[in-house]
C-alpha positions in Angstrom: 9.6 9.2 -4.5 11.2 10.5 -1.2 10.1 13.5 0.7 11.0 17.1 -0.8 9.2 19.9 0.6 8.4 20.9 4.3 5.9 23.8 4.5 5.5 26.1 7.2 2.2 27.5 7.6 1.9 30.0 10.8 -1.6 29.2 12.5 -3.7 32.3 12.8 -1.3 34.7 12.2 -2.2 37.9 12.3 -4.4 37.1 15.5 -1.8 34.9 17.0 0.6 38.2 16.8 -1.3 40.2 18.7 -2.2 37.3 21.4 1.6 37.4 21.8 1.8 41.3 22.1 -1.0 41.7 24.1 -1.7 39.2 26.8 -4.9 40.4 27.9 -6.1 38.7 24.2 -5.2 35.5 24.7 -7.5 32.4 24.9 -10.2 35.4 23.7 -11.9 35.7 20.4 -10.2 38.3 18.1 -11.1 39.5 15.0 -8.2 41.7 12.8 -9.6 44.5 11.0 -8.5 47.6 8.7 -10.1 50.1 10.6 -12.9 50.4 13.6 -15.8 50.6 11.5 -18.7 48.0 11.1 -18.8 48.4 7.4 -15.4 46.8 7.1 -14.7 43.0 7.3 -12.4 41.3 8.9 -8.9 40.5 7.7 -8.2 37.5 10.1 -9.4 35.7 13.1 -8.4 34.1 16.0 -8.9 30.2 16.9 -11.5 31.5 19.7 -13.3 33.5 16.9 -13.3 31.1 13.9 -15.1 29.0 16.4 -17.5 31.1 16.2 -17.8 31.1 12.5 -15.8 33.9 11.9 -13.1 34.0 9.2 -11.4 36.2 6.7 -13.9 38.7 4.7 -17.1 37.8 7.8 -18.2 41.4 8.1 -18.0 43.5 11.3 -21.5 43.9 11.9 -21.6 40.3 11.7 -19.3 38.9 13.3 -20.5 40.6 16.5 -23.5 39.5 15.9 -22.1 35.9 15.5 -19.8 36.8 19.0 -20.9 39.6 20.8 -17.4 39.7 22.8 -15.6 39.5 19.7 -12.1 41.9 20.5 -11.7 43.7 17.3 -7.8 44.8 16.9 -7.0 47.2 13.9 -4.3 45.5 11.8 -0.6 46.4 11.9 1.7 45.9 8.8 4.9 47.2 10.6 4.4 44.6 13.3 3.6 41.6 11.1 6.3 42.4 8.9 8.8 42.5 11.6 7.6 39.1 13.3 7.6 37.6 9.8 11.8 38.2 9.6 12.1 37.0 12.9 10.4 33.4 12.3 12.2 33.2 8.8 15.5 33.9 10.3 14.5 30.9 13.1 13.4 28.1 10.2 16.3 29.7 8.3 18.5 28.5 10.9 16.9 24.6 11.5 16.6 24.5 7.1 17.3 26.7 4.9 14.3 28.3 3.1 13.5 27.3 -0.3 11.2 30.1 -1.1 8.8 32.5 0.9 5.4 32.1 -0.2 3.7 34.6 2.0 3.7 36.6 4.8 2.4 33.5 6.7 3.6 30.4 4.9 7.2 29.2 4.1 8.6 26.1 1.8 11.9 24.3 2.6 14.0 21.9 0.2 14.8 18.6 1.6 18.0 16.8 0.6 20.1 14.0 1.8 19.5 12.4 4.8 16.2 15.2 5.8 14.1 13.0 3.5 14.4 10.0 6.0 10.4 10.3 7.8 12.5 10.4 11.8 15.0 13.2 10.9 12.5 15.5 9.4 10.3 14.8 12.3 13.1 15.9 14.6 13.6 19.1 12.3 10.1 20.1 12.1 10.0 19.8 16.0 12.7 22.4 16.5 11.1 24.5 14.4 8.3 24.9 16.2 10.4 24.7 19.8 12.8 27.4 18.4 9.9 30.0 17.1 8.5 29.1 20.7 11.6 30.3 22.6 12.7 33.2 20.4 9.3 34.8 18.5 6.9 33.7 21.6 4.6 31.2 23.2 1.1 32.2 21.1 2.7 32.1 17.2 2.7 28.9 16.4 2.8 26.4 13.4 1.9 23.5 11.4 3.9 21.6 9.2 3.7 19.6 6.6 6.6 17.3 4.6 5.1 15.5 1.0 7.2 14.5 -1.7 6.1 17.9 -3.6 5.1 21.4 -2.8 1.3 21.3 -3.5 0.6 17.9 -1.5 3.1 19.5 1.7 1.1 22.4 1.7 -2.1 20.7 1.8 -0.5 18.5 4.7 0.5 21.7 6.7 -3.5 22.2 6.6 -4.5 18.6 8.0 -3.6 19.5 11.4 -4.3 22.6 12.7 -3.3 24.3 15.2 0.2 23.5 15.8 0.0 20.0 13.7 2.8 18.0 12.0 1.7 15.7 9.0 4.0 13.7 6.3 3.1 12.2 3.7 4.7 9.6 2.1 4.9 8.6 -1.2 3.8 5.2 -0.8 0.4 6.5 0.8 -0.8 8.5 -2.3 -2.9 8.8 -3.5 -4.9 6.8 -0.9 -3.7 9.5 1.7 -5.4 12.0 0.1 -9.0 10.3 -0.5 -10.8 12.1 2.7 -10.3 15.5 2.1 -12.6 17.6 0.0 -12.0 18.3 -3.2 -11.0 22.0 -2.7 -8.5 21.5 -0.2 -6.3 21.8 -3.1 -4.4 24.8 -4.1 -6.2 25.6 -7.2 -8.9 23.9 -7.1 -11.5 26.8 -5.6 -15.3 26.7 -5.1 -15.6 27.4 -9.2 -13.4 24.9 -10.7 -15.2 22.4 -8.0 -18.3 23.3 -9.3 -16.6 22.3 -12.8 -15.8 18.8 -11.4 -19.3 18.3 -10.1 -20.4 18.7 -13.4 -17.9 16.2 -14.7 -19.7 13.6 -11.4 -16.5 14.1 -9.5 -17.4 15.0 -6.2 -14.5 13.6 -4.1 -11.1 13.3 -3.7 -10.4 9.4 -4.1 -12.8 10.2 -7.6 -10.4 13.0 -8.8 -7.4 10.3 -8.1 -8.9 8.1 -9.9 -9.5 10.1 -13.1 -6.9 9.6 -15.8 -5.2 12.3 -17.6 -7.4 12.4 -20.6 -10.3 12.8 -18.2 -8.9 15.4 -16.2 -7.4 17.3 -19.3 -11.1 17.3 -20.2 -12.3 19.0 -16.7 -9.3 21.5 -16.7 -9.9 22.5 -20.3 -6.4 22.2 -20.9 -3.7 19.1 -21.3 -0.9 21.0 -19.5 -3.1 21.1 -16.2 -4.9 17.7 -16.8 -1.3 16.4 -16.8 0.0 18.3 -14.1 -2.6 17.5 -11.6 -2.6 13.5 -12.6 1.4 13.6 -11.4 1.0 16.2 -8.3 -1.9 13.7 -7.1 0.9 10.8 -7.1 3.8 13.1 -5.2 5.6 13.7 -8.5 7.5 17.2 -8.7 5.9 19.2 -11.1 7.8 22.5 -12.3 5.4 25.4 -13.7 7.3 27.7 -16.2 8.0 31.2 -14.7 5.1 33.7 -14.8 4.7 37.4 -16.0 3.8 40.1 -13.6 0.0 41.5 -15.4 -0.8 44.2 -13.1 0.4 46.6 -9.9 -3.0 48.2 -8.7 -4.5 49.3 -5.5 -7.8 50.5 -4.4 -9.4 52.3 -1.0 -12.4 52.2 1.2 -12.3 56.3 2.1 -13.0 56.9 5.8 -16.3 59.2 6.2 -13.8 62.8 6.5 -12.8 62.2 3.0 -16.1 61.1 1.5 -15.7 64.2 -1.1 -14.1 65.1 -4.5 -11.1 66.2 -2.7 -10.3 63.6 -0.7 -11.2 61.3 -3.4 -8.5 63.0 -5.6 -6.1 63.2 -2.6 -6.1 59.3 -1.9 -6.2 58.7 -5.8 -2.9 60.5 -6.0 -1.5 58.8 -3.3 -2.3 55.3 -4.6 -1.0 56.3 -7.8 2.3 56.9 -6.0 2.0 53.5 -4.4 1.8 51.7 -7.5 4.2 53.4 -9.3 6.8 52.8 -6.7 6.2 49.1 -6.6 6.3 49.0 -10.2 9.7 50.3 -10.0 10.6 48.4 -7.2 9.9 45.1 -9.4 11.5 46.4 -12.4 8.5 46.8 -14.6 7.1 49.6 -17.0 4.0 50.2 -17.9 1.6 51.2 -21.0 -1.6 51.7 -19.8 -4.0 52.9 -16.6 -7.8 52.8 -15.2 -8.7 54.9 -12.5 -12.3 54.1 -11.0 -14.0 55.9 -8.1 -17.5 54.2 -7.0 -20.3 56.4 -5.3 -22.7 55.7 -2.5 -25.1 55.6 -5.1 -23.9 53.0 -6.6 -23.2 55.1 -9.6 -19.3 54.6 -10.6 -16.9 56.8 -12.1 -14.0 55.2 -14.4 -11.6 55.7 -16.9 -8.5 54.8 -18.2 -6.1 54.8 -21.7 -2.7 53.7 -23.4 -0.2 56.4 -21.6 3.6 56.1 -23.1 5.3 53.6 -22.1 6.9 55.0 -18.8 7.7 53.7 -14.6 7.6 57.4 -13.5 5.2 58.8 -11.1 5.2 62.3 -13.0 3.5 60.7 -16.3 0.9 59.1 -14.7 -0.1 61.7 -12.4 -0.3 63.9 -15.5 -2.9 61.6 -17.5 -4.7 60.7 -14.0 -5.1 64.6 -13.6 -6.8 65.0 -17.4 -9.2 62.1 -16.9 -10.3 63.9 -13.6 -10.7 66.8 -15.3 -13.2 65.6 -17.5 -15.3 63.6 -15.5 -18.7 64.1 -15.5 -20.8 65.5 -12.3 -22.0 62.3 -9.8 -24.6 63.7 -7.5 -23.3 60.8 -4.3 -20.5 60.9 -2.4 -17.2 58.7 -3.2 -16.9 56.0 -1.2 -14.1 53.5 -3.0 -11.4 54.6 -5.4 -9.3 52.1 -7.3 -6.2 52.5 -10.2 -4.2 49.8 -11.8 -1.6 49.6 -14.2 -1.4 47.2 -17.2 0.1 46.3 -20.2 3.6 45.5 -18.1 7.1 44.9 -19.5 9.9 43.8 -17.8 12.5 46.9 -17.8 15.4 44.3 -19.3 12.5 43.9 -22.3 11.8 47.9 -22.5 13.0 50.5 -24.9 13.4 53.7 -22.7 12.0 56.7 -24.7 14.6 58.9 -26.9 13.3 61.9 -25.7 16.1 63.5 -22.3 13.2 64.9 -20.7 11.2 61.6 -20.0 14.5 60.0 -19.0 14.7 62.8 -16.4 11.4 62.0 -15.0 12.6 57.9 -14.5 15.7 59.4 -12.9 13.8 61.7 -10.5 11.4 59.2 -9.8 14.3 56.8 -8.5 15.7 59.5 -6.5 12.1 59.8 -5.1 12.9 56.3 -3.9 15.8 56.6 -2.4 14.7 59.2 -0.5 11.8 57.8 0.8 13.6 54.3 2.3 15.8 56.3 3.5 14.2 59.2 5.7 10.6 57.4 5.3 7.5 57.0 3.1 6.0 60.2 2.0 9.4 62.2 3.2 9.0 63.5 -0.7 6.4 63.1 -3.5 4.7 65.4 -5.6 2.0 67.6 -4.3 -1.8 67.3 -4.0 -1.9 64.2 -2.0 -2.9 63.4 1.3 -0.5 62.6 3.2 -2.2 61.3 6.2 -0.9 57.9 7.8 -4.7 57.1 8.9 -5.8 58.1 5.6 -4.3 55.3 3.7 -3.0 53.2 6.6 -0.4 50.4 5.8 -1.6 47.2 4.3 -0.9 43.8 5.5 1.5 42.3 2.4 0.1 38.7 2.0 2.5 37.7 -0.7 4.8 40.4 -1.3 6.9 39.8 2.1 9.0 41.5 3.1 9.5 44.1 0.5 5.8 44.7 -0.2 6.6 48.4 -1.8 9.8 49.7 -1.9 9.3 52.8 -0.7 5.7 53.1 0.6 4.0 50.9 2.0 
């Protein structure tokens, strides 16, 4: 089986961005947060940090404990975004990109003579040289080059920082039998649990396990199969998936700890979501709404609404269930909506009636106001429309068009 895939995997991104911005960061350990509070955690950490035992989700109040002279940094989308286009445009350039996989991590298709072990090793160096020179000194990379996507990107994670690792196909699974058993995509703390129940506890174990065994740990033939072939470098295709939800939720800063604030950022998320759901081509048929107090009381509810992708509609049934809701004697800290029951809009019957087909039109104009003169240039009324309010969110996997016209 020859070499397909060479992942790109960005080493401590977010932290790495703002080493390169800000010099005075760098070599220091930084922690990336949502907002300068110790109640939040912290979206990402630096090298300097992690060697602290910091890493994504450590608490604030924690991770200064763990490092006092921890450099907390409050996240920025915009900036991560724009860094993002300019690396992809740089391993554009050395190989063209198969498919974006995140914010941080990219997959390239090998043909011809890129599969020979020496000419992807001379790619995968000017890669990193070129996102050196052009992006900056403090983002870099590890790569890693396996005959299929899962086994590259556990590669890319073999060597870190900066690392290059191939795997050929005549090392597997042998290659593999050192790491722990969730170092695969996939397999996370609970399905490991599941194998230790099965007496698999390592790696050269689970490569040794054949495919009625594993069928029997995964609970299902199609990923018993699957993972027997991945394990031995074979290219495994998985069948396209349906989009389930678009949701969002909010930690409210202390000023907005009240009903109307809690209201005002509800509104706003429902904007969010309903522009992203647009934005993918999707409709939707239902809608929960939840708001969780300080007492740790929590408000929710939700219903079928009409099959619809306008904001209007679901501000509408958002604004009944509000009404109704019964009197919580804390104060709202987190407020959350999502949207279910999805259908792509090529599989959706619009409704008959001109007046609901008014409200998709408006909502689509609402759009292209918005990317044109910015987010929040129009919506409806009764949100808050404050940028610190609901600051921008760092898009993990929907990069670069995270919402189409807020972010």
């Amino acid at each position: 089986m020859p070499l397909r895939i060479l992942f790109v995997d960005m080493n401590a991104y977010f932290a790495s961005v703002e080493q390169q911005d800000h010099p005075e960061l760098r070599g220091k350990p930084v922690g990336i947060v949502p907002m300068m509070v110790r109640s939040t955690s912290c979206l990402a950490a630096s090298y300097e940090a992690k060697a602290y035992g910091i890493k994504t989700g450590t608490p604030v109040w924690e991770a200064l404990r763990l490092c006092p002279s921890l450099q907390l940094v409050v996240a920025r989308h915009n900036r991560y975004v724009e860094v993002h286009n300019q690396i992809v445009r740089v391993v554009n350039r050395c190989l063209p990109i198969h498919r974006v996989m995140s914010i941080d991590e990219m997959a390239c298709r090998l043909i011809g003579e890129e599969r020979n072990s020496a000419t992807v090793r001379r790619i995968s160096t000017k890669i990193k040289m070129e996102i050196c020179a052009e992006v900056g000194e403090w983002i870099r990379c590890s790569i890693g080059v396996a005959p299929n996507g899962i086994l590259a990107k556990v590669a890319s994670d073999m060597q870190k920082p900066n690392g290059l690792t191939i795997i050929e196909s005549e090392e597997l699974p042998d290659r593999l039998h050192s790491l722990p058993i969730t170092d695969f995509p996939g397999i996370g703390p609970r399905m490991g649990k599941r194998f230790h129940k099965h007496g698999v506890f390592t790696t050269q174990q689970l490569c040794e396990l054949s495919v009625k065994a594993q069928t029997l740990i995964w609970g299902s033939r199609i990923h018993g199969e699957r993972w027997y072939y991945i394990l031995r470098g074979e290219e495994v295709h998985e069948k396209a998936t349906h989009r389930k939800t678009v949701g969002h939720s909010h930690v409210l800063p202390p000023v907005l700890r009240n009903d109307a604030g809690a209201r005002g950022i509800m509104v706003k998320l429902i904007h969010k979501a309903a522009a992203r759901l647009r934005g993918i081509g999707y409709w939707c048929g239902r809608m929960t709404v939840s708001v969780r107090y300080d007492t740790g009381e929590r408000w929710e509810a939700g219903s079928s609404i009409p099959r619809c992708q306008d904001t209007l509609t679901l501000l509408i049934a958002f604004g009944e269930w509000w009404g109704k809701r019964p009197s919580v004697g804390g104060r709202p800290l987190k407020v959350s909506m999502v949207l279910f029951d999805l259908t792509p809009a090529a599989s959706t019957t619009p409704s008959l009636f001109e007046s609901d087909r008014q409200l998709t039109t408006i909502s689509h104009v609402m759009d292209n106001v918005n990317r044109t003169f910015g987010k929040n240039a129009i919506h409806f009324g009764t949100m808050c429309d404050s940028e610190s309010a609901v600051p921008s969110r760092i898009a993990f996997s929907n990069i670069p068009a995270f919402d189409p016209a807020y972010e």
